[in-house]
C-alpha positions as CSV (number, residue, x, y, z in Angstrom):
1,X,0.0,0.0,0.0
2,X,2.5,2.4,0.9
3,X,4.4,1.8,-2.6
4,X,1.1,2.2,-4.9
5,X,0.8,5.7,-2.6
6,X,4.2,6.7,-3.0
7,X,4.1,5.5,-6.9
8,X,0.5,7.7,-6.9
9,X,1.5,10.9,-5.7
10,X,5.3,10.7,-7.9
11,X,2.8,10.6,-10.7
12,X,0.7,13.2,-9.5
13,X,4.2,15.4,-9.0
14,X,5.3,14.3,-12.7
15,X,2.1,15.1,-14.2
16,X,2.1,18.6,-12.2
17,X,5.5,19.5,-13.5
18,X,4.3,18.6,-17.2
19,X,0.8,20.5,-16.6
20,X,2.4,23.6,-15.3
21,X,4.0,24.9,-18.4
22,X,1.6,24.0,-20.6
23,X,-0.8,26.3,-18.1
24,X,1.6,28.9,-18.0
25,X,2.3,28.7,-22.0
26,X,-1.8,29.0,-22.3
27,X,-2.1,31.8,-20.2
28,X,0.8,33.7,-22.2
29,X,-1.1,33.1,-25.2
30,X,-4.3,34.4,-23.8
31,X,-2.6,37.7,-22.4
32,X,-0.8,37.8,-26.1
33,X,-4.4,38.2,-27.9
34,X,-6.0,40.4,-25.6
35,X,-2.4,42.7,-26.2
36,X,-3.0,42.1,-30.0
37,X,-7.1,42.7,-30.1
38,X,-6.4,46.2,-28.1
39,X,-3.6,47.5,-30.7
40,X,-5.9,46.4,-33.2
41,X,-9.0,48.6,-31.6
42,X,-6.9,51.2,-31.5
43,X,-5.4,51.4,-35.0
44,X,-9.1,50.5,-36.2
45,X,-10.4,53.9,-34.2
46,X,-7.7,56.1,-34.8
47,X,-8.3,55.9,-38.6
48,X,-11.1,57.9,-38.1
49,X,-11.1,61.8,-37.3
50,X,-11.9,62.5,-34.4
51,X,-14.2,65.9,-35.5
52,X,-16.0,63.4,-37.5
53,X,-20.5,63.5,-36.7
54,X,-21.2,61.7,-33.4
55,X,-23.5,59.9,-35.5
56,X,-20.3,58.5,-37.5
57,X,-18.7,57.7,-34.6
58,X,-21.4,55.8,-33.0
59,X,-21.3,53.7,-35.8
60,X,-18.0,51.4,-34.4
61,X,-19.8,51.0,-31.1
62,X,-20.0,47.5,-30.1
63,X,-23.2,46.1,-28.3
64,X,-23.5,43.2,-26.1
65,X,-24.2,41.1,-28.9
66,X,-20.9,42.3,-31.2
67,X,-18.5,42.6,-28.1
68,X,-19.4,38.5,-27.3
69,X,-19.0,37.7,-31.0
70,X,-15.7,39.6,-31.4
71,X,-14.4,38.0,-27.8
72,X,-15.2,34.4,-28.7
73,X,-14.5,34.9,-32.6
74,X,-17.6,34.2,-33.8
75,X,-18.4,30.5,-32.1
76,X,-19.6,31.0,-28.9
77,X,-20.1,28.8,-26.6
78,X,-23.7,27.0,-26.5
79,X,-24.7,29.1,-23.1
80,X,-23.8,31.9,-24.6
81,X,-24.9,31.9,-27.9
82,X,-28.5,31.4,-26.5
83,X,-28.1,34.2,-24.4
84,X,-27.3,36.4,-27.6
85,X,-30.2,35.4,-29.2
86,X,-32.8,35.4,-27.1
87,X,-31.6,39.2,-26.1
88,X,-31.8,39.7,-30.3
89,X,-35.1,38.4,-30.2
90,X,-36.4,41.3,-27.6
91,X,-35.6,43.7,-29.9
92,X,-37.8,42.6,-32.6
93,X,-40.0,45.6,-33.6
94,X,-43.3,44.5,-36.2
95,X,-44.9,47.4,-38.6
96,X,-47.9,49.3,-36.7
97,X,-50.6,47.8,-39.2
98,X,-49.5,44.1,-38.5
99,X,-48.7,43.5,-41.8
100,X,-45.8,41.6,-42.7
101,X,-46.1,41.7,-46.9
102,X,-45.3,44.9,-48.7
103,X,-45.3,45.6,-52.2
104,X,-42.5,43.2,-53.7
105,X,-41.5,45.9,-56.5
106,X,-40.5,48.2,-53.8
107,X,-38.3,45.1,-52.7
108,X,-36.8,44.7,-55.5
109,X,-35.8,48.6,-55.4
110,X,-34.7,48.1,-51.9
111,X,-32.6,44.4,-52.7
112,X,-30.9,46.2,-55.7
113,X,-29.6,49.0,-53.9
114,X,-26.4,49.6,-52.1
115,X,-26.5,53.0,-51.3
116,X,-27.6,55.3,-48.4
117,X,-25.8,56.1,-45.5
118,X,-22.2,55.9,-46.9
119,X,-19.7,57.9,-44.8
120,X,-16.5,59.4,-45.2
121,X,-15.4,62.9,-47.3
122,X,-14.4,60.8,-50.3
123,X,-18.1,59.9,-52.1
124,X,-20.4,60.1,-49.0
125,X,-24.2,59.5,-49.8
126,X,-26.3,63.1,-50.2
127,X,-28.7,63.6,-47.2
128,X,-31.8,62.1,-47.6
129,X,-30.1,59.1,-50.3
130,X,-32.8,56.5,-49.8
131,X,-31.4,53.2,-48.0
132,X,-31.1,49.8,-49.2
133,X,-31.0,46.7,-48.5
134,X,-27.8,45.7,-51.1
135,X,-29.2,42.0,-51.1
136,X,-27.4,40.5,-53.9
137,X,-24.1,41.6,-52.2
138,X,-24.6,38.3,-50.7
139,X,-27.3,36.5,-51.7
140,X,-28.7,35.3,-55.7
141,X,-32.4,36.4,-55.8
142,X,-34.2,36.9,-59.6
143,X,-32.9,35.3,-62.1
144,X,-32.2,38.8,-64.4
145,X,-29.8,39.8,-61.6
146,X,-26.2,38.3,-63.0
147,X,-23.9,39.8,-60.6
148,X,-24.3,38.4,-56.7
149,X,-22.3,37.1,-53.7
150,X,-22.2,33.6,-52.4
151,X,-21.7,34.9,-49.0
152,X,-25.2,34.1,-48.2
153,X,-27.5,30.8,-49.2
154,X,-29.3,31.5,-52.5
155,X,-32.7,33.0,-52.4
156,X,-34.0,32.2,-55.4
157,X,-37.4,31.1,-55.5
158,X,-38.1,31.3,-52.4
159,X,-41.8,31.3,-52.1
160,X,-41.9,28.3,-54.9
161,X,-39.6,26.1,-52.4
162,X,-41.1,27.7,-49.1
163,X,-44.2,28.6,-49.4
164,X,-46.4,32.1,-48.4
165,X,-47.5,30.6,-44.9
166,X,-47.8,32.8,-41.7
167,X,-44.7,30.7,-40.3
168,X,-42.4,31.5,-43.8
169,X,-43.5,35.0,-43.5
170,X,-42.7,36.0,-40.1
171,X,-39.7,34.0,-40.0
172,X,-38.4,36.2,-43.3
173,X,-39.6,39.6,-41.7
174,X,-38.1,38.6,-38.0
175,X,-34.5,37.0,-40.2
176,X,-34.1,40.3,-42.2
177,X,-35.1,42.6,-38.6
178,X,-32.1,41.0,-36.8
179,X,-30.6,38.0,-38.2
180,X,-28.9,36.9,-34.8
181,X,-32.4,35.8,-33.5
182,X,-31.9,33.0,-35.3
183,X,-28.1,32.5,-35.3
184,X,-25.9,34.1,-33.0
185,X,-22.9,36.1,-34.8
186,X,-24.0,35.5,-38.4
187,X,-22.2,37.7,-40.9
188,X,-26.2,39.2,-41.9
189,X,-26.7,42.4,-41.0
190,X,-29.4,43.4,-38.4
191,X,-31.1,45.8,-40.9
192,X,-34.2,46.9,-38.6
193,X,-32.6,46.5,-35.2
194,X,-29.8,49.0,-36.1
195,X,-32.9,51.3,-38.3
196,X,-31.0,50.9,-41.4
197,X,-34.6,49.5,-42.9
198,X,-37.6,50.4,-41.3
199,X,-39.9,47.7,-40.6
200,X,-42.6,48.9,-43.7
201,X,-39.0,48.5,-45.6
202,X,-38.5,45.2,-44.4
203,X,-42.4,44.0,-45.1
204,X,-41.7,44.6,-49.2
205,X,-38.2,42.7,-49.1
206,X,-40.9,40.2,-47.4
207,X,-43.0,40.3,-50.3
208,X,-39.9,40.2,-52.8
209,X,-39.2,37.3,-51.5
210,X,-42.4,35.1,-50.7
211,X,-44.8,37.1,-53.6
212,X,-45.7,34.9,-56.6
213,X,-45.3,37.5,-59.0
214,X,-42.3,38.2,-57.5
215,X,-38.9,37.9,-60.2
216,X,-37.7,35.7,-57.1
217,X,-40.1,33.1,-58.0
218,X,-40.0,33.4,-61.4
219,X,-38.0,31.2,-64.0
């Protein structure tokens, strides 16, 4: 007995020598990247001038839901990633008339645009520049539409593969409003959450996408 203890705690000695640096080497790393992410901040902020609008500037203001993403690099862990989204899903704002399917040729307008609210003293927008959605930057829609990104899933015919149910249609109004309802840190932007779209906006990118008639769901 006394030889299996003194054989037990040697190995508990051995394995705390190995453990140790490999510890210490971890935590070295760790204090490394939090070094590395606040240089990074603060070459990202001091590219901007610092008598730009307060509105500008308010712009590269994390929330709770960017400053978890950006800490745990866009995979959360499972706790946390509900937590993110079920905060998201608070936010979620419906139009005032209860209506969640516009007029799909003012979606079209809005999925085919990428301008409004640009920044900068280069080629900022005009005031007043209508918003939009810049869809195809990321996703393939109608058919007519040649040029798109791959970032996102396709979208074409959507309503043909989905359907115009209550379900389809709240989920697309609620995924387009803030898209980290339904997956936390997702590269989408949270177009109504952040006011870029209004919610009447969102309801006709609804309709572009659900609508019959709708290019989307044409061949």
């Amino acid at each position: 007995m006394k030889t299996f203890a003194f054989t037990a705690g040697l190995a508990a000695i051995l394995a705390g020598a190995v453990t140790a640096p490999h510890a210490q080497a971890a935590d070295r790393t760790a204090s490394a990247d939090k070094t590395l992410a606040a240089q990074a901040e603060q070459v990202f902020r001091s590219g901007f001038r610092r008598d730009n609008p307060p509105y500008w500037m308010a712009r590269i203001e994390q929330d709770e839901a960017m400053r978890l993403c950006s800490q745990y690099k866009d995979d959360p862990p499972d706790a946390v990633r509900r937590r993110i989204e079920a905060a998201q899903r608070a936010t979620l704002r419906y139009p005032v008339d209860g209506k969640l399917v516009g007029d799909w040729r003012e979606g079209e307008k809005l999925a085919s645009s990428g301008r409004g609210g640009h920044i900068g003293f280069i080629q900022p927008d005009p005031p007043g520049t209508p918003r939009g959605g810049n869809c195809y930057a990321c996703h393939e829609l109608a058919k007519k539409e040649v040029a798109y990104g791959t970032i996102g899933p396709s979208l074409r015919h959507f309503g043909r593969l989905r359907g115009g149910g209550d379900d389809v249609v709240r989920y697309a109004y609620e995924k387009i409003y803030n898209s980290n309802i339904f997956m936390a840190c997702t590269n989408m932007p949270r177009f109504g959450l952040h006011s870029w779209l209004t919610p009447e906006q969102i309801t006709h990118l609804v309709a572009f996408l659900i609508d019959p008639e709708s290019p989307v769901n044409k061949d």
